[in-house]
N, C-alpha and C positions, 0 to 999 in steps of 0.2 A: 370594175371587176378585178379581182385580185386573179394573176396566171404564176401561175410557178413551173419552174420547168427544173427538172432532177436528171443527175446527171455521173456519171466515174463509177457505176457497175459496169460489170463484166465477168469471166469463168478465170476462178481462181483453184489452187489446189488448195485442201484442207491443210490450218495451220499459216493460210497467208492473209495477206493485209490490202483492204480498197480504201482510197479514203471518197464518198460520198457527197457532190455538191448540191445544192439547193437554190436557185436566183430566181429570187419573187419581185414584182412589178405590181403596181395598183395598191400599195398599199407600203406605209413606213415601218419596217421592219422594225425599229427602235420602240416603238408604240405596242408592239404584240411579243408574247411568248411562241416560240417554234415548237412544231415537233416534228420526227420521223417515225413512220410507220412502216409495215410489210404486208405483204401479203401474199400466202401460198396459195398453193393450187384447190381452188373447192373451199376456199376459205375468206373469212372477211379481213380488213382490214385491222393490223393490230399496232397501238401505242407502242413502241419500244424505250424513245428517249424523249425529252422535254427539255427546253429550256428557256427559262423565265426573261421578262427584261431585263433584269439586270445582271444576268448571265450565270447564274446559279442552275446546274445539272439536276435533273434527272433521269434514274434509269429503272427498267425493268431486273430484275434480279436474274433472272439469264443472259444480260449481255453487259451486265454491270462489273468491271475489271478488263473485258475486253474492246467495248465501243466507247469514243468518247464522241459527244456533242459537242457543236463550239458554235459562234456566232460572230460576224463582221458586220455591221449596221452600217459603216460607208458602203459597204458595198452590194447592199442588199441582201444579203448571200447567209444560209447555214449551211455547215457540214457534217457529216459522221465520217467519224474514222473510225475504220471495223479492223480489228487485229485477230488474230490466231482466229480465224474463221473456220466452222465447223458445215458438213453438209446440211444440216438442221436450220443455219442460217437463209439455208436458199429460198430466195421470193424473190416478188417484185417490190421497193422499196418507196416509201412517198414522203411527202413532208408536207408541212401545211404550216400556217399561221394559224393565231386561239389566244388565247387567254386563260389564265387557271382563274379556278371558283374554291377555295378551298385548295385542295391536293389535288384535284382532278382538272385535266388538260382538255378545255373544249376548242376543236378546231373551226375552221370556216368548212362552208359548203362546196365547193370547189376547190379539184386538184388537178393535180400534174400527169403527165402520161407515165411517171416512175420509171424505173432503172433498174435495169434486173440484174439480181445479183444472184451466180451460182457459182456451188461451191462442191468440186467434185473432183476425182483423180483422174 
């Protein structure tokens, strides 16, 4: 079974920077495309960024200029780095292993307990 565990949220002021880690177990990271997701209050799970095996980004158009995805396959490990974060950004954040079909990022069935990021004065 594939576990992931997320991790480097915390309560930041609007306009500041977390960077996000991700170390997944049960499965070769090199082999699968990442992503990270969020999730507010009363709300489902949402895609924000992707990235492929061979490390090519993507992002959502609202957080595209300010989050960057990246990935380290020695070390099991993705990251987001969140910049000029806004209160709108505040959730819980998660990330998962998938594969894209096309454009579209399908993840595995199992996740991580996520990392909560708030973002407030």
């Amino acid at each position: 079974q594939v576990h992931l565990v997320e991790s480097g949220g915390g309560l930041v002021q609007p306009g500041g920077s977390l960077r996000l880690s991700c170390v997944v177990s049960g499965s070769d990271v090199s082999l699968n495309a990442m992503g990270w997701y969020r999730q507010a209050p009363g709300e489902g799970r949402e895609l924000i960024a992707s990235i492929h095996s061979d490390g090519t980004p993507e992002y959502k158009h609202f957080v595209e200029g300010r989050f960057t995805i990246s990935r380290d396959n020695a070390k099991n490990t993705a990251y987001l780095q969140m910049n000029n974060l806004k209160p709108e950004d505040t959730a819980a954040y998660y990330c998962n292993v998938g594969n894209f079909i096309g454009s579209y990022f399908y993840s595995g069935r199992n996740w991580g307990q996520g990392t909560q990021v708030t973002v407030s004065s």
